[in-house]
C-alpha positions in Angstrom: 0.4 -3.7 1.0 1.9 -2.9 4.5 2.6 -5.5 6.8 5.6 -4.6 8.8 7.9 -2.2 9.4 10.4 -3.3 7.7 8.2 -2.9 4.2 10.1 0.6 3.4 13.3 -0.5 3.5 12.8 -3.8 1.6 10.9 -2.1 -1.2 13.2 0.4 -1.9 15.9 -2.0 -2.2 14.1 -2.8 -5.9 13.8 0.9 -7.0 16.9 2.2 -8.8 16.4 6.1 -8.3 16.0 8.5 -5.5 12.7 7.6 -3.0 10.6 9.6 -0.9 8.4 7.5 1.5 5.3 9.3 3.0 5.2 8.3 6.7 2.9 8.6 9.8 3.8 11.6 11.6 3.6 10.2 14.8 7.0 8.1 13.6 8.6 11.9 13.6 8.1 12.5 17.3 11.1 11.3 18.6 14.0 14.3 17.4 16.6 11.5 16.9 14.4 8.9 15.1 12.4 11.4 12.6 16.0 13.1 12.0 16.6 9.7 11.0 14.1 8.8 8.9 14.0 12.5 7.1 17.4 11.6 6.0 16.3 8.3 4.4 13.8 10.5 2.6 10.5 10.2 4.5 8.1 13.2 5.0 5.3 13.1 7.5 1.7 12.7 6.8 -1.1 13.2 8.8 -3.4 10.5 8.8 -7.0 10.4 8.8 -7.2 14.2 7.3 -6.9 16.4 3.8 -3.3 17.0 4.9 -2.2 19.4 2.4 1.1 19.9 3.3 1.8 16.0 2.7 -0.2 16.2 -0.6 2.5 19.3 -2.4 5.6 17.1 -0.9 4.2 14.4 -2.3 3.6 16.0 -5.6 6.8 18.0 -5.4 9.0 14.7 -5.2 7.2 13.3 -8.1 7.7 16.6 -10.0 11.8 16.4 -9.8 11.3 12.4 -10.7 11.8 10.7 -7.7 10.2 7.8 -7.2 7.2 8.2 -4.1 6.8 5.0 -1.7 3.3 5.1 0.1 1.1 2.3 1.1 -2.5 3.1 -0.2 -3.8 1.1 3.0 -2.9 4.1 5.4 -1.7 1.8 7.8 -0.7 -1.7 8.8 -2.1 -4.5 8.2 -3.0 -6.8 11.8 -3.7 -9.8 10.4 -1.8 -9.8 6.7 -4.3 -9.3 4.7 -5.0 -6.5 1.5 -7.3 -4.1 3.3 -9.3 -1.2 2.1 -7.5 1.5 0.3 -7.0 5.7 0.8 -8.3 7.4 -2.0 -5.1 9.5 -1.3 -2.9 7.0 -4.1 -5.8 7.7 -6.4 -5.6 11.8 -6.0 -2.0 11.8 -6.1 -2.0 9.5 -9.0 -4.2 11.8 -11.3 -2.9 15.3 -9.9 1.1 14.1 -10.6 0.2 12.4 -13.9 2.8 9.9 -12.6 2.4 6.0 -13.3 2.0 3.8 -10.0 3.4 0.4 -9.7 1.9 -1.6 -7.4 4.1 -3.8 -5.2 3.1 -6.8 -3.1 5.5 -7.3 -0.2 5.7 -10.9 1.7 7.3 -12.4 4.6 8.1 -8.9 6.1 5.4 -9.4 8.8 7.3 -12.3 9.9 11.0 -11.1 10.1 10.1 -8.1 11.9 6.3 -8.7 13.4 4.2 -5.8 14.8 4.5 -7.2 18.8 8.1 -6.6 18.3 11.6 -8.9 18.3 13.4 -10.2 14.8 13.5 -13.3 13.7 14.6 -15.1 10.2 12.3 -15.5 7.6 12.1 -15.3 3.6 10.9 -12.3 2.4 9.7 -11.2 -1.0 8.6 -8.3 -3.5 6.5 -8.0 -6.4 6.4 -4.9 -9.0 3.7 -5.0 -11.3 3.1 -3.4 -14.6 2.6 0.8 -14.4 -0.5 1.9 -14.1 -1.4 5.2 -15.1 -5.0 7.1 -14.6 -6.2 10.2 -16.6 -9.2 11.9 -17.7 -10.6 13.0 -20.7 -9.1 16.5 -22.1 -11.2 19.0 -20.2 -12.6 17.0 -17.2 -11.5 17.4 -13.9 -10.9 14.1 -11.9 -12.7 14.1 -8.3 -13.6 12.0 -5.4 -15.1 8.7 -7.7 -12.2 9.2 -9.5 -9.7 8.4 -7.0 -11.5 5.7 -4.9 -12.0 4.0 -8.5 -8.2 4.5 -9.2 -7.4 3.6 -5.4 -9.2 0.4 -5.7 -7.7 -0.7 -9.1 -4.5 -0.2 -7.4 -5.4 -2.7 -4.7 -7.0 -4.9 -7.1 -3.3 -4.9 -8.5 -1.5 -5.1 -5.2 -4.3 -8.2 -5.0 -3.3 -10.3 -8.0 0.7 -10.1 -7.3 -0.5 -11.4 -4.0 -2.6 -14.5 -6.2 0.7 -14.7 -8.3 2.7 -14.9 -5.3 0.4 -17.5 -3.9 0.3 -19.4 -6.6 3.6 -20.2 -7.3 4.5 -21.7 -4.0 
């Protein structure tokens, strides 16, 4: 899920190898912030298209075994809530071969909101258990495919949330 901001840098804090984090290209506009941000390992992505030059980083970074950081949302979220996925998780998931662990990520939204300002607030993460999706020897995976995989990856996302929830 992606709530703030500040999600990147918090879930990467849990991940003990190199991380690549696909990011809005907009966020690379400014020379001195996207310089910024490329050095902490992001790579832009155009949203809202087939951006095929996002896709082969993305699958590149997974190739050499770094761990890939992408929220399957797109975008987000105004009001907190799990909103529909991409089916972009889902493609990369079956053309990489690579497991996904879905993350749920709490409290972010109020340390660093989306109208701006800090303030101090608990914060969480959740890792699930890998998921991995493949086909049948021969098959080719397509679009059902990866909204199917896309959603069982929110579905995921979903019960660390109920987890989370339910142990407060």
């Amino acid at each position: 899920n992606h709530i703030s901001n500040l999600d990147p840098p918090v879930i990467a804090t849990g991940i003990w190898r190199p991380c690549r984090f696909m990011a809005k290209e907009e966020l690379f506009s400014n020379r001195w912030f996207g310089g910024f941000i490329r050095l902490l390992g992001a790579f832009p992505v155009k949203r809202g298209s087939g951006d095929r030059a996002a896709l082969k980083a993305a699958l590149e970074c997974l190739e050499r075994g770094e761990a890939l950081v992408m929220f399957p949302e797109g975008t987000r979220s105004e009001d907190g809530e799990l909103q529909e996925p991409e089916m972009g998780i889902g493609m990369i998931a079956y053309r990489s071969g690579a497991p996904i662990v879905p993350v749920y990520i709490h409290g972010t939204n109020r340390v660093m909101p989306k109208n701006g300002g800090i303030r101090l607030s608990p914060i969480g993460v959740r890792y699930g258990e890998p998921l991995s999706f493949r086909v049948a020897e021969g098959e080719k995976p397509g679009r059902a495919e990866y909204e199917a995989a896309a959603r069982e990856v929110m579905a995921a996302i979903a019960a660390l949330r109920d987890e989370h929830r339910a142990s407060r």
